[in-house]
GUVO-825896 format. One line per 3 residues: number of its first residue (from 1); their letters; for each residue x, y, z of C-alpha. Coordinates in steps of 0.1 Angstrom, whole numbers, m for minus. Example, Ala and Ser with C-alpha at 12.3 -4.5 7.8 and 13.67 -1.06 7.14 Angstrom:
1> AS> 123 m45 78 ~ 137 m11 71
END
This chain:
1> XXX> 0 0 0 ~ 28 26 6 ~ 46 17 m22
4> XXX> 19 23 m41 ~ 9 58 m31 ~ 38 77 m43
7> XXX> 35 54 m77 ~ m4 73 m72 ~ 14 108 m67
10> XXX> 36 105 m96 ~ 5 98 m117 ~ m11 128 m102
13> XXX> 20 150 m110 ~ 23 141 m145 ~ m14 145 m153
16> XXX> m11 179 m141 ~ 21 189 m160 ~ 6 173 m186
19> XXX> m28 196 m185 ~ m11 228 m178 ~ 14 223 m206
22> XXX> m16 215 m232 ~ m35 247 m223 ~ 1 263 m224
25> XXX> 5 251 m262 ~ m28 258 m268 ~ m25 295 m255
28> XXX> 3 301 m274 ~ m3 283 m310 ~ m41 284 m307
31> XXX> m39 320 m323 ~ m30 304 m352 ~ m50 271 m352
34> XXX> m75 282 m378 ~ m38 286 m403 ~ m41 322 m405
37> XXX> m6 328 m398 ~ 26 334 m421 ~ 62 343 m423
40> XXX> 77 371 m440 ~ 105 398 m443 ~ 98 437 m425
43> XXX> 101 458 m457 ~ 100 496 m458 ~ 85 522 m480
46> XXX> 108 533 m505 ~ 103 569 m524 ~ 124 572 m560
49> XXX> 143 608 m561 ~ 137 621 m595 ~ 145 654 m611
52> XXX> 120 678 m628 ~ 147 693 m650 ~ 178 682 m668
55> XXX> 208 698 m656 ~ 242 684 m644 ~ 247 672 m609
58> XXX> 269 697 m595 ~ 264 685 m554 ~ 249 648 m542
61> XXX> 247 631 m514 ~ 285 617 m501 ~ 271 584 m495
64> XXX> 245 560 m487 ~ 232 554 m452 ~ 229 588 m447
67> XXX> 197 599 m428 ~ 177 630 m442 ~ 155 653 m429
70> XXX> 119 665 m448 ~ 131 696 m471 ~ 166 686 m468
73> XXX> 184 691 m498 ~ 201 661 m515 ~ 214 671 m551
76> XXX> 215 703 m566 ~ 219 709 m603 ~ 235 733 m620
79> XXX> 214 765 m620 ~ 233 787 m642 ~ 212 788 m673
82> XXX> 175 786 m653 ~ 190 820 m636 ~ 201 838 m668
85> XXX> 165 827 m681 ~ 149 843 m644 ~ 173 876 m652
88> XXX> 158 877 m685 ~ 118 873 m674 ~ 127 901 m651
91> XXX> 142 926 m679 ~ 109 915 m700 ~ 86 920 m664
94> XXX> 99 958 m664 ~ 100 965 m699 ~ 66 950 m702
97> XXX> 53 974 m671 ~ 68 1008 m687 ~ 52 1004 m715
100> XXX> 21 995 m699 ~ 27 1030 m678 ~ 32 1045 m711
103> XXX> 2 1037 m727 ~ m19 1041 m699 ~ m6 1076 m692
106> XXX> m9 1089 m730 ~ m40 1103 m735 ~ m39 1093 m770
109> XXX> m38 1058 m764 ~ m75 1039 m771 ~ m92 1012 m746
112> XXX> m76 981 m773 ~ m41 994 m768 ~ m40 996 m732
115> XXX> m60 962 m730 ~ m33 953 m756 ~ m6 964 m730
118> XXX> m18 952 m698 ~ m19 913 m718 ~ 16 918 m723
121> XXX> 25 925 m689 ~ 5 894 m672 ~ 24 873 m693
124> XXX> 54 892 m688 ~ 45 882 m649 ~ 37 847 m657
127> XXX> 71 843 m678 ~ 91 852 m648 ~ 73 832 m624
130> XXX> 78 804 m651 ~ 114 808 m650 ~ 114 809 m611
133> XXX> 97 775 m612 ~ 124 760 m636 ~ 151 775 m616
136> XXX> 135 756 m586 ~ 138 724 m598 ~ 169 726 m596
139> XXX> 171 721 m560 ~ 155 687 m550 ~ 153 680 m514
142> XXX> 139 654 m494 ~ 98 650 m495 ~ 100 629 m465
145> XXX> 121 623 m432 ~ 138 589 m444 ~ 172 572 m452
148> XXX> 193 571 m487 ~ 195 531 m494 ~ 207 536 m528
151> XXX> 225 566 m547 ~ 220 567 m586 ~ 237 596 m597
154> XXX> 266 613 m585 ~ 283 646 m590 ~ 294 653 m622
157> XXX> 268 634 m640 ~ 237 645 m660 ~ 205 644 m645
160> XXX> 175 636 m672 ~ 135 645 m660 ~ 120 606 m650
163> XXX> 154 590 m641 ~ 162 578 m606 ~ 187 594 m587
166> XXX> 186 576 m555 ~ 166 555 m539 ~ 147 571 m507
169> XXX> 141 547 m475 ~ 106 558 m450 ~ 125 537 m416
172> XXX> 88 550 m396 ~ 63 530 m422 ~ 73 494 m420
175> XXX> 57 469 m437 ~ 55 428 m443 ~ 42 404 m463
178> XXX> 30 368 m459 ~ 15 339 m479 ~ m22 326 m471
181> XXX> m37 296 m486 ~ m64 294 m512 ~ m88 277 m491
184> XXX> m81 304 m464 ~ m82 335 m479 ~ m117 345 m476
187> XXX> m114 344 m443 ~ m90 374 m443 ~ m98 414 m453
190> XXX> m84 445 m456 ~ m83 467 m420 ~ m75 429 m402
193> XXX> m54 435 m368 ~ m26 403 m366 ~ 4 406 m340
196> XXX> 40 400 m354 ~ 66 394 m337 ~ 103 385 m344
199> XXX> 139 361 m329 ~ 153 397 m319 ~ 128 407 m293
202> XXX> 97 393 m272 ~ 76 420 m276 ~ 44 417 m298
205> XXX> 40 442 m325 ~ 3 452 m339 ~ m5 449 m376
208> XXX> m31 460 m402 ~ m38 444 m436 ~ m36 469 m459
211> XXX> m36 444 m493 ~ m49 416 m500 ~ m40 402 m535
214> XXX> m70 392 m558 ~ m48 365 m578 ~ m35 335 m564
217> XXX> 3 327 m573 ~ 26 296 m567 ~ 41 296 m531
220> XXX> 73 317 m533 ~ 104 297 m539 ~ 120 308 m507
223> XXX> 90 283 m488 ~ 111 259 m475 ~ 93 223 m488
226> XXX> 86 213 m520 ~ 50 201 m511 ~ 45 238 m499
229> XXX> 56 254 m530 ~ 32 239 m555 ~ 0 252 m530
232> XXX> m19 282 m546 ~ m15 316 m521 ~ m30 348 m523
235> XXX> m1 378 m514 ~ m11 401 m478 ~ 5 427 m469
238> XXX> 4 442 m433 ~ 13 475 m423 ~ 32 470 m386
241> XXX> 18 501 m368 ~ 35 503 m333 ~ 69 499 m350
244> XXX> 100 507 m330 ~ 139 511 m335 ~ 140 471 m327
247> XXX> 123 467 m361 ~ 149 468 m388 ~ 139 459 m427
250> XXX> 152 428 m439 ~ 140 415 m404 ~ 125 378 m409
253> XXX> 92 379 m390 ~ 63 357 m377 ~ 27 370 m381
256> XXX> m4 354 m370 ~ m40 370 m380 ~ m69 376 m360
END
């Protein structure tokens, strides 16, 4: 009989470890029971630095890396001709205006000819605000408060209206993307909350779906099993929205779905 109560306590002991480590499991992977969960890689909003004029690069930025600031300026091109054009529109402006002056003040002049006048002198205006413009663009700073990830062009080289001269990096709007099976996907919209979280950190970040892709695709070769990469998945991409400086692009994450 003694021998076997402590068989009876052992019993006891390893039903309860037993019970407490299910619901323990269950508390922790039952988030994702229903499948609604994924892997991906923290991505960033990038912005492509462009010029509005042709012109040659006469300063850039020294390298990449660098952090910027909103209405920073990163290249400057040079301005020489759009300021000869802005010194011109101004010689036009005031030869425009005195001979506005002088028709209006001769008394021989009809209502046509100073109508006639005054047209010329609003364009006159408009022309040099025109050049001012052009001149302008040829300063471009930073729309946004961000990082330079990739740099283009460098001094000395032409700048051309459309091309990219470097590549601009939003660290405060992270994003990440995950894989959902076909015959899951209804189950998940746009405005979805899911938490993510990540090997560098315990803490639980908060994330909104902010796409959900219409067409289903092959499982991205980076899946790691064959059998996995011949499923059909529909692309969604979640917006993190308590990001901090823990979260770093290029971060593999874990993200399971409400």
């Amino acid at each position: 009989m003694r021998r076997i109560i402590p068989i009876i306590i052992v019993i006891v002991v390893l039903a309860a470890v037993g019970y407490y480590g299910y619901q323990y499991y269950q508390s922790t992977t039952g988030a994702n029971a229903n499948g609604l969960a994924g892997s991906g890689t923290i991505e960033t909003d990038q912005l492509a630095i462009t010029p509005q004029t042709s012109g040659r690069i006469v300063a850039a930025p020294p390298e990449e890396g660098v952090t910027v600031k909103k209405g920073q300026v990163i290249y400057r091109l040079d301005s020489t001709l759009a300021n000869l054009q802005v010194q011109q529109a101004k010689v036009g402006l005031g030869a425009a205006q005195a001979n506005y002056n002088d028709v209006k003040n001769d008394s021989a002049s009809t209502n046509a000819q100073i109508d006639a006048a005054k047209a010329q002198l609003n364009q006159a205006k408009v022309a040099l605000a025109m050049t001012r413009v052009q001149a302008g663009y040829t300063t471009i700073a930073s729309p946004i408060d961000g990082v330079l990830t990739n740099i283009a062009a460098n001094a000395g080289e032409n700048a051309v209206p459309g091309s990219t001269l470097a590549i601009l990096s939003d660290p405060a709007s992270l994003t990440v993307t995950i894989f959902i099976a076909e015959n899951q996907i209804a189950q998940v919209k746009v405005g979805q909350t899911g938490t993510l979280t990540t090997d560098s950190t315990t803490k639980q970040y908060h994330a909104d779906v902010v796409f959900v892709n219409s067409q289903a695709e092959f499982t991205p070769s980076s899946i790691e099993t064959k059998d996995q990469r011949v499923n059909l998945v529909y692309q969604v991409k979640l917006r993190i929205t308590d990001a901090d400086s823990a979260l770093k692009p290029g971060m593999p994450a874990d993200v399971v779905l409400k």
